[in-house]
Short mmCIF file of the C-alpha atoms (twelve columns), coordinates in Angstrom:
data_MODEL
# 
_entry.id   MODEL 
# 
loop_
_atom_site.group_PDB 
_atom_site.id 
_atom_site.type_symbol 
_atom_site.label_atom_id 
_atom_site.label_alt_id 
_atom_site.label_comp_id 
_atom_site.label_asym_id 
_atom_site.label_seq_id 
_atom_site.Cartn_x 
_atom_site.Cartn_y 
_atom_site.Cartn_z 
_atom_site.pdbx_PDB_model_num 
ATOM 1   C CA . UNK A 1   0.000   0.000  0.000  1 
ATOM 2   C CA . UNK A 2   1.261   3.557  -0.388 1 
ATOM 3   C CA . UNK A 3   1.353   5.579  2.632  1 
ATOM 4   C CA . UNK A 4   -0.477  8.842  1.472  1 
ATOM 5   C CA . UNK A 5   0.974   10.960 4.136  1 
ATOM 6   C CA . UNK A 6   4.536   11.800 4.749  1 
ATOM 7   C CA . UNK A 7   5.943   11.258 8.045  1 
ATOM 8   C CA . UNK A 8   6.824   14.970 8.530  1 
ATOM 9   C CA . UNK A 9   3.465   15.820 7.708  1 
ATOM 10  C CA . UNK A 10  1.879   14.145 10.361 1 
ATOM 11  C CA . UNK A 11  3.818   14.743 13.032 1 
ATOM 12  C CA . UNK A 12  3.196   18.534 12.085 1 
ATOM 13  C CA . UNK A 13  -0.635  17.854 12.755 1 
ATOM 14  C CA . UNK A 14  -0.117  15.826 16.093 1 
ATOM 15  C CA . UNK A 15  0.574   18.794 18.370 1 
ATOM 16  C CA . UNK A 16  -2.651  20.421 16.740 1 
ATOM 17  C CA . UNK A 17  -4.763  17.530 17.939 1 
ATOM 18  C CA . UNK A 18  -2.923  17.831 21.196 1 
ATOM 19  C CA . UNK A 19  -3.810  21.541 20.985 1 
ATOM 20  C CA . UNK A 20  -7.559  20.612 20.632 1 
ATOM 21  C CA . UNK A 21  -8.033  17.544 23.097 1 
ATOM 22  C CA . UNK A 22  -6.540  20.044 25.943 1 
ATOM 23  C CA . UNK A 23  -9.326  23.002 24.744 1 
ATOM 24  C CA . UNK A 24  -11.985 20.132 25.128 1 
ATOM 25  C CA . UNK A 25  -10.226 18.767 28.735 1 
ATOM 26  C CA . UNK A 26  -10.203 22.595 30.040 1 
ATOM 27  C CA . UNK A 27  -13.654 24.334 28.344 1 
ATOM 28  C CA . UNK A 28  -16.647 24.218 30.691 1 
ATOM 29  C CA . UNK A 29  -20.367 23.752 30.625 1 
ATOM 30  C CA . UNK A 30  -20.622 27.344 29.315 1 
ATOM 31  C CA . UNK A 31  -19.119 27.198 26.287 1 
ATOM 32  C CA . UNK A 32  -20.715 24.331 25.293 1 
ATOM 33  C CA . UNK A 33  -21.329 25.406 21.806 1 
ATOM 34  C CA . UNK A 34  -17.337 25.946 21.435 1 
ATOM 35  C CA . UNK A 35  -16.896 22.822 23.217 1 
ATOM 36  C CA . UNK A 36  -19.240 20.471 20.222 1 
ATOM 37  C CA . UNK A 37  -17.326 22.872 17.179 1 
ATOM 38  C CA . UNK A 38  -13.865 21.701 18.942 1 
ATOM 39  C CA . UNK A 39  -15.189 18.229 19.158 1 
ATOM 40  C CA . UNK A 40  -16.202 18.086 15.450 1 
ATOM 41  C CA . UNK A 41  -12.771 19.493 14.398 1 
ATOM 42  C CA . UNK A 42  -11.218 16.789 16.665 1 
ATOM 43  C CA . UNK A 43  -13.161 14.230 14.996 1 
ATOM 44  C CA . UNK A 44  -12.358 15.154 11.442 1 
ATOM 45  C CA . UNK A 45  -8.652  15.118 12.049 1 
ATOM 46  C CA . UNK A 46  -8.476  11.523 14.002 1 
ATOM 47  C CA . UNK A 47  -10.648 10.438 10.765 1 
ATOM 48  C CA . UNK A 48  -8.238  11.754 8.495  1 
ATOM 49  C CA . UNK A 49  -5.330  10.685 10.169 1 
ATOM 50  C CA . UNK A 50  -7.035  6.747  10.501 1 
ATOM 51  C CA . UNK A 51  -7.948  6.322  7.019  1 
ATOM 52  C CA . UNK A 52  -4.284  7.289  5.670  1 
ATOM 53  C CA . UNK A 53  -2.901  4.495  8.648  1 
ATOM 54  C CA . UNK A 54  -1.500  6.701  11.448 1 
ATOM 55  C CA . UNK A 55  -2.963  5.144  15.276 1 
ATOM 56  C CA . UNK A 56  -2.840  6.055  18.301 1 
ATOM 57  C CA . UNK A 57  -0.209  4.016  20.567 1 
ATOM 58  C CA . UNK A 58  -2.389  2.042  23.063 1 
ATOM 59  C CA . UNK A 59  -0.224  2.931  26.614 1 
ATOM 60  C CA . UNK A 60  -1.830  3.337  29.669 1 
ATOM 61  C CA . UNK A 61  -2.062  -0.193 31.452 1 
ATOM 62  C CA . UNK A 62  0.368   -1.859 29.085 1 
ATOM 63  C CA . UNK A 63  4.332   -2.897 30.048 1 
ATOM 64  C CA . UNK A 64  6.296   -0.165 29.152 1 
ATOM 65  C CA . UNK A 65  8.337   -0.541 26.037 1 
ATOM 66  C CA . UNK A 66  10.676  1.758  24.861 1 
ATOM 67  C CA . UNK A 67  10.072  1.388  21.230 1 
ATOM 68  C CA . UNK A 68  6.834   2.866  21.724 1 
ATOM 69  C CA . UNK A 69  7.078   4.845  25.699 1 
ATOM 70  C CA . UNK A 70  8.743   7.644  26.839 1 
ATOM 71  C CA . UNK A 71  9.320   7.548  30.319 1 
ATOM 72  C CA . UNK A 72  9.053   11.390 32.122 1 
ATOM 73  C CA . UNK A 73  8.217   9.938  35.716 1 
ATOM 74  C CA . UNK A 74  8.025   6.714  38.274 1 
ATOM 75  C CA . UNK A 75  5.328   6.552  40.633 1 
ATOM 76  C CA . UNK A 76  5.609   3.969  43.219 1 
ATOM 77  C CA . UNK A 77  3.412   0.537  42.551 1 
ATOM 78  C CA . UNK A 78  -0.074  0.526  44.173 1 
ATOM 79  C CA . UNK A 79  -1.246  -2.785 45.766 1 
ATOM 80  C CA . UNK A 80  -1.337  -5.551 43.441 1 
ATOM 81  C CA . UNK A 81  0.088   -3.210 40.606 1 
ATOM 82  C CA . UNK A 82  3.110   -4.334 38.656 1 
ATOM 83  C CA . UNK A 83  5.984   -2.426 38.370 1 
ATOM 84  C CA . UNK A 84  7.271   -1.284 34.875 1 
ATOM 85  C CA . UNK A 85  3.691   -0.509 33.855 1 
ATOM 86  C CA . UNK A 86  2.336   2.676  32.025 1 
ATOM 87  C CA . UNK A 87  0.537   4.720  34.538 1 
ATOM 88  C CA . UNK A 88  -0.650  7.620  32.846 1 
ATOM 89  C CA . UNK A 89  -0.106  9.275  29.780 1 
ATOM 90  C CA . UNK A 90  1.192   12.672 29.535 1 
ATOM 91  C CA . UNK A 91  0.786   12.437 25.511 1 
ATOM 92  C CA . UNK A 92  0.013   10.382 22.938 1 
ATOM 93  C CA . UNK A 93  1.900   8.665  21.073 1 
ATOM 94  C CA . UNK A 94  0.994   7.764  17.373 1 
ATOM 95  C CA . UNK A 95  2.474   5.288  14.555 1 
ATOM 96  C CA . UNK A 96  1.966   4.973  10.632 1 
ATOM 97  C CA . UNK A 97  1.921   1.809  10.395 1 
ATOM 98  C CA . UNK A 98  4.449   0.096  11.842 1 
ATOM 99  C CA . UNK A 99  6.612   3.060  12.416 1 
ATOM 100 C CA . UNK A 100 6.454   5.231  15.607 1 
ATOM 101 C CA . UNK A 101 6.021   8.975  14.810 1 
ATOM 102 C CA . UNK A 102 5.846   9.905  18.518 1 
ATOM 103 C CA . UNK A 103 6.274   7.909  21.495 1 
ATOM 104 C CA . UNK A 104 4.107   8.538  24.620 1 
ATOM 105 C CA . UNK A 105 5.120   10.508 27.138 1 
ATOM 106 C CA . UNK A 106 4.285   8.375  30.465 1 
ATOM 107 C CA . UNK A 107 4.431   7.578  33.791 1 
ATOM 108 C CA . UNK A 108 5.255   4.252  34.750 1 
ATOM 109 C CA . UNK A 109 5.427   2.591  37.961 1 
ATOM 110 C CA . UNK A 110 8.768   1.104  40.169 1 
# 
């Protein structure tokens, strides 16, 4: 198949969906007419970005893996809770196809 984006390209439009999930996370109830126009933006670009193969990196929960994780902290293991597992995700990380563009930025736990 040919990859119909260029790997520059998208990770030019990954800190603009960034951009938009945080205005979503931070708007409140009254700007809720903002908040469904950000939302349909958001949507269009995670469409586009889908059908020409680039995917979000699954992370949080998962054993941490370089190839694919960027480490920024350690948190301490809560009971029951392996250690060298993602704990949060700071940001996403995406791939075209089998190749990462960005990591994800995570937490994992010691």
């Amino acid at each position: 198949d040919e990859v119909l984006v260029h790997k520059p390209t998208a990770e030019d439009i990954l800190p603009v969906m960034d951009n938009l999930e945080r205005a979503l996370e931070n708007a409140n109830d009254a700007n809720e007419n903002l908040k469904q126009g950000v939302q349909m933006v958001l949507d269009s670009f995670k469409r586009a970005l889908e059908s020409n193969g680039i995917e979000i990196i699954d992370a949080e929960g998962q054993p941490f893996d370089p190839n694919f994780h960027e480490a920024y902290a350690q948190v301490p293991a809560e009971d029951g809770q392996e250690s060298g597992v993602v704990a949060q995700v700071y940001e996403k990380g995406y791939k075209l196809h089998d190749r990462v563009l960005r990591a994800a930025k995570v937490t994992v736990t010691q």
